[in-house]
N, C-alpha and C positions, 0 to 999 in steps of 0.2 A: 282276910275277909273273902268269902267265897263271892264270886261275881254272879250275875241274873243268870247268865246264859248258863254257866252248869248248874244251878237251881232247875230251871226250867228242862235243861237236856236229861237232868236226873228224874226231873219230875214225869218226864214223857217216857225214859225206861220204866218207870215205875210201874205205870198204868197198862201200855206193854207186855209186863212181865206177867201182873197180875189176869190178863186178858190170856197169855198163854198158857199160866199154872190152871187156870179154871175150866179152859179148854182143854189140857190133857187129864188135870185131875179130877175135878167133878163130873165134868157130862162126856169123858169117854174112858172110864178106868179100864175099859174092856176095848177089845181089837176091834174090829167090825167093817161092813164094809157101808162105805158112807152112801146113803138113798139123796136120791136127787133134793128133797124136799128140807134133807139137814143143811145141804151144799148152798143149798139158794136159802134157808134161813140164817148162814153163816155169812155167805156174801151181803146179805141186805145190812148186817150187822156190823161189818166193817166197814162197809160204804158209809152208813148213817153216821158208824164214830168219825171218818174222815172229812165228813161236813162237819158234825159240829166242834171239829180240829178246827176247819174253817173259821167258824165261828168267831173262835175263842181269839184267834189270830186279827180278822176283822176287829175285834173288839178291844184285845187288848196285848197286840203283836208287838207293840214296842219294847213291851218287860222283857220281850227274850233279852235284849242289848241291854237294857236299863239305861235307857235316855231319860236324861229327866231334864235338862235342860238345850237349846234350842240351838248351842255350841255344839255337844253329844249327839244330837239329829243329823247334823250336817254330815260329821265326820263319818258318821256311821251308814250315811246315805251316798257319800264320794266313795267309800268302800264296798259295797255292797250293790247300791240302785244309782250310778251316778247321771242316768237319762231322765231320775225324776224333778220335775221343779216344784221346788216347797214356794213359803208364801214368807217371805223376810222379814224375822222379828215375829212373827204369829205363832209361835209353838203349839197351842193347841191345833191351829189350823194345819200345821206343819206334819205335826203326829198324824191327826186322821188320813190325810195324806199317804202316808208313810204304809199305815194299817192297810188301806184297800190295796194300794203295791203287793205288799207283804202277803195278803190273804188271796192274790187274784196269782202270786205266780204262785203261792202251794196248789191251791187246784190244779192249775193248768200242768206245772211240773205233777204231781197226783194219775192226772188224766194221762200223760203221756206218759208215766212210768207203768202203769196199768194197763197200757195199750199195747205196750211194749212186752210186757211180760204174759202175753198171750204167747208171742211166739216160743217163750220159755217153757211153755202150757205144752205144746207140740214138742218139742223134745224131752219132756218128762215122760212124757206118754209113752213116746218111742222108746226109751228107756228103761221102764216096769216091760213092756211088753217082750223087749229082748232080752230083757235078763229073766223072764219067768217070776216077776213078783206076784204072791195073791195081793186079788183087791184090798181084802181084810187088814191087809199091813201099809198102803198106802198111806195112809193120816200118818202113820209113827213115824215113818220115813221123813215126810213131808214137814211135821214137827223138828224136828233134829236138823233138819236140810234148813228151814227158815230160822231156825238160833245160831250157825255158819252162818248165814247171812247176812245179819243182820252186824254181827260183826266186823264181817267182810264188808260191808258194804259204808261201816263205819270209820275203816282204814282207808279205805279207797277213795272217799269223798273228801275227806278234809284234808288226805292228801294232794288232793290234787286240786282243791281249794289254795292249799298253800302254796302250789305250782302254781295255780293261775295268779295269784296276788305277785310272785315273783318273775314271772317269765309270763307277757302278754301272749307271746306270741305262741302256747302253748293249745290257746283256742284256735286257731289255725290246724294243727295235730287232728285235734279233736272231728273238728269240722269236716276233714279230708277220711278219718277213720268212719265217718257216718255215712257220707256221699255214699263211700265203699262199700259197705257193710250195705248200706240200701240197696245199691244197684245190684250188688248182688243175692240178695234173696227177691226181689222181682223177677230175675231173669232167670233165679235157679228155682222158683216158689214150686214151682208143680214137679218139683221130679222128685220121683221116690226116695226119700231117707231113710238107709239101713245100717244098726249099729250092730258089728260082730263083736258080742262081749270077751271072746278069749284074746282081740286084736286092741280093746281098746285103753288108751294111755293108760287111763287109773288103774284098770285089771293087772297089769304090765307091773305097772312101779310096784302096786300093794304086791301082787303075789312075790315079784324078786326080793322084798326086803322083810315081810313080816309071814309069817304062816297062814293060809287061809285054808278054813276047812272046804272041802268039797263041793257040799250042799247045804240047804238051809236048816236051821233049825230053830223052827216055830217063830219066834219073834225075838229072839237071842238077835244079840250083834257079838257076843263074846262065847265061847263055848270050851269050857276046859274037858280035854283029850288025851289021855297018857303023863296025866298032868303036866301039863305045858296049854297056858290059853292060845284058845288061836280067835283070829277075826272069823267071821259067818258072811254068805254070801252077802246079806242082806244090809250088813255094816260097810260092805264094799259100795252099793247100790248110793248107800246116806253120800259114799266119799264123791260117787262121779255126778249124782246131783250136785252136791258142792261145789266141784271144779263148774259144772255148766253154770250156774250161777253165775260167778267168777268171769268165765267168758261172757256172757249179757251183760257181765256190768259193765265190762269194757265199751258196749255199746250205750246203755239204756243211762248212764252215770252223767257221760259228758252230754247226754243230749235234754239231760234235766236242768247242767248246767247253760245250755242256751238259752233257758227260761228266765234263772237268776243266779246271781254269782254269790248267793250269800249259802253258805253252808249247810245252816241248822235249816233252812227250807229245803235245802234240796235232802237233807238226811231224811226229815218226815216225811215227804214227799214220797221217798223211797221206801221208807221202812210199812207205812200205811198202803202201800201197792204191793209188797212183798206177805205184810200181814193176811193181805186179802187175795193173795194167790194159790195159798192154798185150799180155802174154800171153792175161787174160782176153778180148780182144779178139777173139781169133781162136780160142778156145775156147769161146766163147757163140755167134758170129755165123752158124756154121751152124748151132745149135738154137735161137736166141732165138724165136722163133714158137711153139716151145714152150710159154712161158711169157708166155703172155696175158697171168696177172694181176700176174704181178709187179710193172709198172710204177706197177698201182693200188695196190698194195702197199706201195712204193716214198712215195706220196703221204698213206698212213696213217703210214710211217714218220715223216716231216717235219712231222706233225701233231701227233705224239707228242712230238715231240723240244723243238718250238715250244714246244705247251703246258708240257712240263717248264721250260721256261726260263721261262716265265711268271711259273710259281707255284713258283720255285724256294725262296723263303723260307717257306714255307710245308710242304715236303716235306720239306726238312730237317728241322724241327720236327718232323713225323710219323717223322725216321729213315729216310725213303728212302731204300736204298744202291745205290751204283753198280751190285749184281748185278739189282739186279732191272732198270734199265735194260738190261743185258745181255739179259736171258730175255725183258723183249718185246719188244725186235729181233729177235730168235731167233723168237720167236712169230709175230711179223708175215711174216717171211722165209717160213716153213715153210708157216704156213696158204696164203701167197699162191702159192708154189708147189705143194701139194696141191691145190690148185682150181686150176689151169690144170691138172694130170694128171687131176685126177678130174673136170672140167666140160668137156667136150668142148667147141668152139664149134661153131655153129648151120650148118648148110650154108646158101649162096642158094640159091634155084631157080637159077639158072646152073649152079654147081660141082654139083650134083645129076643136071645132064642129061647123059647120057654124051655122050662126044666121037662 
């Protein structure tokens, strides 16, 4: 008998899938370069579906587990939520319970995988820019880069789901890898990042092991030459977006699980911030300059999030609940972007001298 939760995890690729085939096969059969107006009609779109993910969770989040009796709650609640207190013997009572837990850390983990994945934003950027991508092929890239992903990010998580169910103190790990990881993109946030494509790992291993042809061609990832296929620059590009991925998850994975320790949350959490990074992509990247501080912002987040993980037994005891994790994300977000509108940055003497 097939159990709830792959119904439901089947049921959520499904929609997913369908959401991605639509998007590359009906409304872009052709390359193009995406206008601000598609970017932010794409992001509203994914945001809106990840509410009413919400929703659906608030309303009827139990069926992932398929609890149906008030034994099944418990078990499923010392596994997964054990700081919540249900109401003994009240199963109905006990479920609604359960549901707003359930629906309040997908957002929250949502918000902070999305917050997070800005900083991913910045190094995509950098990425197209040093390797010479035209705009026009960014979406295809970007497609192919978030189906790795999603994978990746589906080996990664219930991996280490099953690390944490085995080894507590593996959140520990985690916690010290964030501090890390925070303090230093705060202290390194402003200094110029340059990628030399002929130096970088991925360029390295692909060209020693497989043929890569020289230069691009047109939107090919594959290009047969003397007959013998070779990769194209541009199937190189899919590979080292890949790997960067890969590297954020190490950060952005553990610090969803600070939120909740239950899996299938932190997977949608993830997949619906990754979904909507690529839209985000091209709806940040003509204003990100805007927003100086966020990045530093971004490095208090991770600091935050570490340290919660730290002193997780400890906060529980205090009654810390998932919303106020919510509110200083929210806090951190907001402050960091009212200081990059209200702090103007500093002109050189250079940009001062008129042309």
């Amino acid at each position: 008998m097939i159990s709830n939760e792959v119904l439901f995890f089947g049921g959520f690729i499904l929609v997913i899938s369908v959401m991605l085939l639509l998007d590359l096969g009906v409304f872009n059969k052709k390359d193009h370069v995406v206008k601000f107006g598609e970017a932010a009609a794409w992001t509203v779109a994914w945001i809106a579906l990840a509410l009413v993910f919400y929703v659906v969770i608030n309303t009827h989040g139990d069926l992932i587990h398929g609890m149906s009796t008030y034994e099944e709650l418990v078990a499923v609640k010392d596994k997964y939520a054990p700081h919540l207190t249900l109401i003994p013997g009240n199963f109905e009572a006990s479920v609604e319970v359960y549901r707003r837990n359930m629906s309040l850390e997908f957002i929250t983990g949502y918000l902070l995988e999305y917050a997070l994945s800005i900083d991913n934003i910045f190094v995509i950027i950098l990425i197209f820019s040093s390797f010479g991508v035209r705009p026009k092929y960014f979406k295809k890239v970007l497609f192919w880069g978030v189906l790795g992903a999603i994978v990746m990010r589906f080996l990664f998580i219930f991996l280490g789901s099953a690390l944490m169910q085995r080894f507590d103190w593996i959140i520990y790990i985690f916690g010290l890898l964030l501090v890390y990881q925070g303090g230093k993109i705060f202290f390194e946030g402003g200094e110029d990042e340059k990628i030399e494509p002929a130096k970088h790992p991925v360029v390295k291993f692909t060209s020693k092991y497989f043929p890569v042809y020289p230069r691009y061609v047109r939107e090919h990832f594959f290009v047969l030459k003397g007959g013998k296929w070779m990769l194209t620059p541009l199937f190189v590009v899919v590979l080292i977006v890949e790997f960067t991925d890969l590297i954020f998850a190490v950060d952005s994975v553990p610090a969803v699980f600070s939120v909740t320790k239950d899996p299938y949350v932190v997977f949608f959490s993830n997949i619906f911030a990754i979904m909507g990074l690529r839209s985000m992509f091209f709806f940040l990247s003509n204003i990100m300059g805007l927003f100086r501080f966020l990045k530093y912002g971004l490095g208090v987040l991770l600091v935050f999030i570490g340290s919660k993980m730290l002193a997780h037994h400890q906060l529980e005891a205090l009654g810390f609940k998932t919303v106020y994790s919510l509110y200083i994300i929210l806090g951190i977000l907001v402050v960091s972007i009212l200081a990059s509108v209200l702090i103007p940055e500093k002109k050189t003497k250079e940009e001062e001298v008129p042309a």
